[in-house]
C-alpha positions in Angstrom: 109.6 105.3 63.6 110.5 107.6 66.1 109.7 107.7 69.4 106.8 108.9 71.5 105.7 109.6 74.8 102.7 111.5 75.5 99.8 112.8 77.7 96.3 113.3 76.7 93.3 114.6 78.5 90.4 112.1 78.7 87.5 113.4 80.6 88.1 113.5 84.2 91.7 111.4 83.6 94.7 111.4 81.5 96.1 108.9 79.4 100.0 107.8 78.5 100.3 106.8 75.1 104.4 105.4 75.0 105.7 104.4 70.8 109.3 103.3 70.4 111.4 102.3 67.3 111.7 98.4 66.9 115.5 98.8 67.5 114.9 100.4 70.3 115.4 103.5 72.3 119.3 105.8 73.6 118.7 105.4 77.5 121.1 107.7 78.6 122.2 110.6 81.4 121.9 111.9 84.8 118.7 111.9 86.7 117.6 113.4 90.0 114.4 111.4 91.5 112.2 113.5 93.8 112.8 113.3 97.9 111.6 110.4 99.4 108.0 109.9 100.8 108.6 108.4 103.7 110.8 110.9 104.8 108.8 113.7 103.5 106.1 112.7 105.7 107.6 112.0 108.9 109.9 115.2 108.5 106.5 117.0 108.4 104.7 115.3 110.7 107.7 115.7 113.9 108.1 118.7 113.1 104.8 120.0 113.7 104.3 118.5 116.9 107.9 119.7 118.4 108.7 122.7 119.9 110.5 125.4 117.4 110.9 125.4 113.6 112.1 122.8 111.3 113.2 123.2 108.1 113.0 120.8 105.3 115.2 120.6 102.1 114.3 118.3 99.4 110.8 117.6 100.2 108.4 115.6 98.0 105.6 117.8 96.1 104.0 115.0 95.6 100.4 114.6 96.5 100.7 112.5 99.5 102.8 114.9 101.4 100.3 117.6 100.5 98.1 115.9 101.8 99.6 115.3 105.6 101.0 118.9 105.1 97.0 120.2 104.7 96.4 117.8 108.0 98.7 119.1 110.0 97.7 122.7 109.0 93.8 122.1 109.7 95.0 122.0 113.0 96.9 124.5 114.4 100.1 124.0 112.4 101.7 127.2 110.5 103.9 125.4 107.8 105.6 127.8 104.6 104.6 127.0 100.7 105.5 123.2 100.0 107.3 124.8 97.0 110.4 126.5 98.9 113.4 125.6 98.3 113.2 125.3 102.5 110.2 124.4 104.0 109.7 125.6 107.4 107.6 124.2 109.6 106.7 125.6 113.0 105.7 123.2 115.4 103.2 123.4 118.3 104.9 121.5 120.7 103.8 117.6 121.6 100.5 117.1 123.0 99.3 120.8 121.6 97.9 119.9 117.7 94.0 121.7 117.6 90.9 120.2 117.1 89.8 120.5 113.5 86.8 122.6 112.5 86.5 119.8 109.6 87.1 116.1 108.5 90.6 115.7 107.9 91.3 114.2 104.5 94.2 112.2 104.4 93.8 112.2 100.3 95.5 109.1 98.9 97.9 108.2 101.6 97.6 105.4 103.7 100.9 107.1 105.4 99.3 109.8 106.5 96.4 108.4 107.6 98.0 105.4 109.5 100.5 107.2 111.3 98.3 110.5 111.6 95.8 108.2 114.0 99.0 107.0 116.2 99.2 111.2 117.7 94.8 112.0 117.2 94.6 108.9 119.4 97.0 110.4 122.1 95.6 114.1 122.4 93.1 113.5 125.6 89.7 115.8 125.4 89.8 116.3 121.5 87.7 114.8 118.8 88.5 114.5 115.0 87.1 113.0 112.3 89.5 111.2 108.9 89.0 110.3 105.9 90.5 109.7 102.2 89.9 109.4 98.7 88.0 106.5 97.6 91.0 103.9 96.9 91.9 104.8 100.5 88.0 104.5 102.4 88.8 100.5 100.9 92.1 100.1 102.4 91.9 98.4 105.8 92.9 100.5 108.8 92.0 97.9 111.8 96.0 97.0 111.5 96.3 100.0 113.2 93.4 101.0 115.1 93.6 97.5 116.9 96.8 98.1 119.1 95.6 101.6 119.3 92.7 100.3 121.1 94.6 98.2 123.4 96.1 101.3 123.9 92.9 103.0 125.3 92.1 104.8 121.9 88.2 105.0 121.1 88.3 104.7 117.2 85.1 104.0 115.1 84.6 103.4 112.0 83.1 101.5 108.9 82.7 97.6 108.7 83.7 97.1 112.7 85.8 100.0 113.0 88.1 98.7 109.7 87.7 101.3 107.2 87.3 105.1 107.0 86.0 107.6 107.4 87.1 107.0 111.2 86.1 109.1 114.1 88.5 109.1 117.3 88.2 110.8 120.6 91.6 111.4 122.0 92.6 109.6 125.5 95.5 109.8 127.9 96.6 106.7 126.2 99.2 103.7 128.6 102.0 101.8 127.0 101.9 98.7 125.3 104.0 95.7 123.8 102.7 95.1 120.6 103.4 92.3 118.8 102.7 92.9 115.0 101.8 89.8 112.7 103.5 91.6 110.2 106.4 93.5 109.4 104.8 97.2 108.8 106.8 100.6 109.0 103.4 102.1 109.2 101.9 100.0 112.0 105.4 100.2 113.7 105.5 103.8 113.2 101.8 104.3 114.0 102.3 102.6 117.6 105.5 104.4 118.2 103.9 108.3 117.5 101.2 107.8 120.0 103.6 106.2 122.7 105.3 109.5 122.6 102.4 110.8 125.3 102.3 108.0 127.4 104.3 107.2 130.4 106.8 104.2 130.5 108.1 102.1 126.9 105.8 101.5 124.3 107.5 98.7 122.2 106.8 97.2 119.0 108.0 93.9 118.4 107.7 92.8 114.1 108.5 89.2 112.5 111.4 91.4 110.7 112.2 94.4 111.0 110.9 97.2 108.8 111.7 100.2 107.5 113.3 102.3 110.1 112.9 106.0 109.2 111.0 106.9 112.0 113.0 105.7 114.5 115.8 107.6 113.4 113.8 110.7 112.9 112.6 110.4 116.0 115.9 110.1 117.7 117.0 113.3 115.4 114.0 114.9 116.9 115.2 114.0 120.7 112.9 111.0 121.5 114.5 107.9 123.3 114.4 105.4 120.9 116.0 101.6 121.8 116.1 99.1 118.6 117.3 95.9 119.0 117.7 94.0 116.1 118.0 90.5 117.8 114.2 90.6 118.3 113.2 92.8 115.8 111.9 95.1 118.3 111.5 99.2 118.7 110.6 101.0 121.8 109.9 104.5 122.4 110.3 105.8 126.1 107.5 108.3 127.2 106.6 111.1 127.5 109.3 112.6 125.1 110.4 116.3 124.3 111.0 116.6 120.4 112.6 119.7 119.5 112.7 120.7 116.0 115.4 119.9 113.6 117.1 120.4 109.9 116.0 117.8 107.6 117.6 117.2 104.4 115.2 114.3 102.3 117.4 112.4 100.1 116.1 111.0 96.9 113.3 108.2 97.0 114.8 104.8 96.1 111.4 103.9 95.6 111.3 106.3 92.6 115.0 105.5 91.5 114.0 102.0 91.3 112.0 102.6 88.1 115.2 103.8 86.3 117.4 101.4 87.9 115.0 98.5 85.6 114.9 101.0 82.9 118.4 101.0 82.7 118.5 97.3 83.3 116.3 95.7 80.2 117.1 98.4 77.8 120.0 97.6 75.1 122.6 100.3 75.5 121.6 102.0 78.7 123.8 104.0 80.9 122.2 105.9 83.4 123.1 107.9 87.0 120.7 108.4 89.3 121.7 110.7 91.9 121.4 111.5 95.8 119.7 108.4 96.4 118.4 107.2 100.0 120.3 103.7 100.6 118.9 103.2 104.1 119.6 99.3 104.9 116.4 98.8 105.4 115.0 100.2 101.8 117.5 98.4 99.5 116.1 95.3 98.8 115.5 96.4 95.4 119.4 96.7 95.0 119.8 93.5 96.3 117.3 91.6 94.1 118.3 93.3 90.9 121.9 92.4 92.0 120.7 88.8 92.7 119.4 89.2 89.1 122.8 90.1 87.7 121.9 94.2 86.5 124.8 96.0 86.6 124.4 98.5 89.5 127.3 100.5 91.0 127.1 102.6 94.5 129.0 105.8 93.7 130.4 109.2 95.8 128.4 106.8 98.8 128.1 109.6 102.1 125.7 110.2 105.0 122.8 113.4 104.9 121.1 113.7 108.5 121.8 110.5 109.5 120.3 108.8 106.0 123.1 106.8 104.2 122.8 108.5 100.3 125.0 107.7 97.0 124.8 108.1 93.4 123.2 104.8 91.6 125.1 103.8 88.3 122.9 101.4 86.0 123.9 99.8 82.5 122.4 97.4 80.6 122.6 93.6 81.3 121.2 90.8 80.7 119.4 89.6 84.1 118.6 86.1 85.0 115.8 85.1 86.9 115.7 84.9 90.6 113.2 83.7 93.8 112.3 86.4 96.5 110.5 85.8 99.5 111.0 86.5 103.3 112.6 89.3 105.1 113.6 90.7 101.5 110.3 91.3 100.9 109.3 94.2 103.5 112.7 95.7 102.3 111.0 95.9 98.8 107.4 95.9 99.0 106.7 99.4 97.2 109.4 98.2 94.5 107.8 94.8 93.3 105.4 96.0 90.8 108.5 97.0 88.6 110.6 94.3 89.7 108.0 92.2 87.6 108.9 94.1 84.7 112.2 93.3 85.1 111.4 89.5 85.7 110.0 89.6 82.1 112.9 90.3 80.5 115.3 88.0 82.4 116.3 84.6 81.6 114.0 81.9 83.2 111.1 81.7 85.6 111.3 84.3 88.5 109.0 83.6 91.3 107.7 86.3 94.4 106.6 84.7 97.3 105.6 86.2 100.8 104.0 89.3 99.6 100.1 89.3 99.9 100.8 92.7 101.6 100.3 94.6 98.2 96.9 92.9 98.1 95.9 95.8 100.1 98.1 99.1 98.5 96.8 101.9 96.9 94.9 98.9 95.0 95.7 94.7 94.7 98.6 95.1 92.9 99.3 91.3 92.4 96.1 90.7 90.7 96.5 94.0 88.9 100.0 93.7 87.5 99.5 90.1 86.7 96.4 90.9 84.4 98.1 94.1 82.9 101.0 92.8 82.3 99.0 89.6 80.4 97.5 91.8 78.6 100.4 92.6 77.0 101.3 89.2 76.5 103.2 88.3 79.3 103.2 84.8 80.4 102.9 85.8 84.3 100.6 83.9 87.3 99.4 85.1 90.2 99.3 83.4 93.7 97.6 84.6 97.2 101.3 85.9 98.4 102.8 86.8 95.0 103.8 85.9 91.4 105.8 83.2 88.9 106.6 85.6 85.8 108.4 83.8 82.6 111.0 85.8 81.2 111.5 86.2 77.5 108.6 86.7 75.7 107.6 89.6 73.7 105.5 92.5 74.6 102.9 93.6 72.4 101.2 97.2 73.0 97.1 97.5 74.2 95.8 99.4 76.6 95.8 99.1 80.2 95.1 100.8 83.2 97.0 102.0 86.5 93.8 101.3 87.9 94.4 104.9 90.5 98.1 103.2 91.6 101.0 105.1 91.1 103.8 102.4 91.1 101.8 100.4 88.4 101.2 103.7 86.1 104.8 103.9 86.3 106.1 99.7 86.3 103.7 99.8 82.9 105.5 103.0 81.4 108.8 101.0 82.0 107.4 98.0 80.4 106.5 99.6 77.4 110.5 100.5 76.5 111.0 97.2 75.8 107.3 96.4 73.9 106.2 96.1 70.2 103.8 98.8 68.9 101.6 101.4 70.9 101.1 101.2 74.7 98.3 103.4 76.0 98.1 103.6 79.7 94.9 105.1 81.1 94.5 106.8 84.3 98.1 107.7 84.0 97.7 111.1 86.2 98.3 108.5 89.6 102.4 108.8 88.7 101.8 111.9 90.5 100.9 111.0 94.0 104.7 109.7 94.4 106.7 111.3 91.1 105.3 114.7 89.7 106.5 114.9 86.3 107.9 111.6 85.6 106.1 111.4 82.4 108.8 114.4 81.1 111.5 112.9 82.1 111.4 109.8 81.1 110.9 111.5 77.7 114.0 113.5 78.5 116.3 110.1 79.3 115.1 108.7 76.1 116.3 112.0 74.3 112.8 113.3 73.4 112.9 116.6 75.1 
């Protein structure tokens, strides 16, 4: 038998139907993962509201960054085709973003949405109204809207002002200290955007700190940003001047990390994944599939506009099992749907504790992984905060569904490398909200095209 990777139309959706030989498949080459989401949207998002142009290399096509592109552009914001090699963006200046003639639709993207409210909420005398697809009208907002609020910001919206479609009436907004129950780049970020208007130090304080892309975009941009890592707090000193800025997105190591496990569970595997973002606070991935004992090397390791980046070398081994929980987990939380597929293939009983925040992703990926996963026979239970997953025993091919989430369309197309007979994944389009054409190459890798 050889192997087989394809897409099918199905009505309104598509459907991945994955075959490969019993002995299994060549995992070999170089890949390139698209740029990295977080940066995407935050290098789009600055530099529409500084003065001047910015220009952006490497930028996701993805849909969520379409989507906060068509935001931005709704009001006021004169940005070049997403598809240049350089994207230019020319920014209105802080405090100058129009009031729509529409409902902003933040599509899929919880980023946009989130951080979007952080500058609507800080633009005195405008109204706008947001919303999103349905996965996103269930995903709560209140996280964000509530230190808004204490803020000044009128917000309303669904169930008590906790889901969209939201409508906020900008205010002259006054600085806050915000202490977050949880460790959030998208609260942190959210509180952080609107104390750019206000006068005196907004300041963010998490259990742990989170992903810090916007605070050093934000100092690229010309904001005064203090971190201090003793208290796990971020403060933003207001009203700033941002002044736009060359951006260079490195790759998504949110994306790599599907070929990093790929590379990791399959027999023979030797695989490069280039120009990788290995910001400190992203790379818990690494460091529990190094816990795990895969066989990852940093290579050609160098800084691109102030983003650490290297080259990630990956060859097979076999992985024991492991126990995550605490601070690792924020540094991880977009990786641990395929981290479970590489706990089924490791020796023993690995165990993911603290990490009830992907109860409320793109959908509840604990309870969705767990019963996919078990569908293909995987001995795997979920908790409120996580999962227990027993390594070593076979996969068998059904279908299953993404269930509209793009990390589990792809964690499932990675688990199906190393499973017996036919895996058909439906709803398989979602892959492309974070990784357009990841479908190809992953045929490409395992020399089918």
């Amino acid at each position: 038998m050889t192997a087989r990777i394809e897409l099918t139309d199905a009505a309104s959706h598509q459907t991945m139907t994955l075959e490969f030989p019993s002995d299994g498949v060549t995992l070999t080459g170089r890949v390139r993962v698209p740029g990295d989401k977080s940066i995407s949207h935050r290098s789009l998002m600055l530099g529409a509201i500084a003065s001047g142009e910015t220009r952006i290399q490497g930028l996701l096509l993805g849909e969520d960054p379409r989507s906060t592109a068509a935001c931005f552009q709704a009001m006021g914001v004169t940005m070049s085709s997403l598809e240049d090699d350089w994207v230019t963006v020319q920014g209105v200046g802080l405090g100058n973003l129009q009031e729509p003639v529409d409902v902003l639709n933040a599509g899929n993207s919880g980023t946009t949405l989130r951080l979007m409210l952080g500058l609507l909420a800080s633009h005195p005398d405008r109204y706008f109204a947001v919303t999103g697809d349905g996965s996103l009208r269930s995903r709560p907002m209140d996280r964000v809207i509530k230190p808004l609020a204490q803020m000044g910001a009128e917000i309303w919206g669904r169930q008590n002002n906790r889901l969209a479609p939201l409508a906020v009436r900008g205010q002259a907004l006054k600085s806050i200290h915000y202490h977050s129950p949880v460790a959030s780049a998208q609260v942190k970020s959210c509180i952080l955007l609107a104390g750019l208007m206000t006068e005196g130090s907004t300041t963010v304080t998490e259990p742990s700190l989170s992903r810090d892309h916007s605070e050093r975009m934000l100092r690229a941009f010309g904001a005064n940003i203090l971190v201090d890592p003793d208290t796990c707090s971020v403060t933003v000193h207001g009203p700033a001047t941002l002044t736009g800025q060359t951006v260079v997105v490195p790759g998504d190591i949110s994306s790599a990390a599907f070929w990093l496990v790929a590379g990791a569970i399959t027999p023979g595997a030797d695989l490069v994944v280039e120009n990788v973002g290995i910001n400190p606070t992203r790379t818990g991935i690494l460091d529990a599939l190094q816990a795990m004992e895969a066989n990852i090397t940093l290579e050609n390791p160098r800084e691109v506009t102030g983003e650490p980046v290297a080259d990630l070398r990956v060859r097979h081994s076999q992985l024991k099992a492991a126990s995550f929980s605490g601070d690792l987990i924020p540094r991880m939380i977009d990786e641990i749907p395929v981290l479970a597929v590489a706990a089924l293939f490791a020796e023993g009983t690995t165990t993911i504790a603290d990490a009830e925040e992907l109860r409320v992703k793109e959908c509840d990926r604990i309870a969705v992984m767990a019963s996919q996963l078990a569908q293909m026979g995987a001995r795997i239970e979920e908790h409120p905060d996580g999962l227990t997953i027993h390594g070593g025993t076979p996969l068998t091919g059904t279908t299953v569904d993404s269930y509209n989430d793009h990390r589990v369309a792809m964690s499932l197309a990675i688990a199906a490398l190393r499973t017996r007979g036919t895996l058909q994944i439906q709803r398989a389009e979602a892959a492309a909200v974070s990784y357009p054409g990841f479908g190809a190459t992953l045929a490409r890798l395992c020399g089918l095209g």
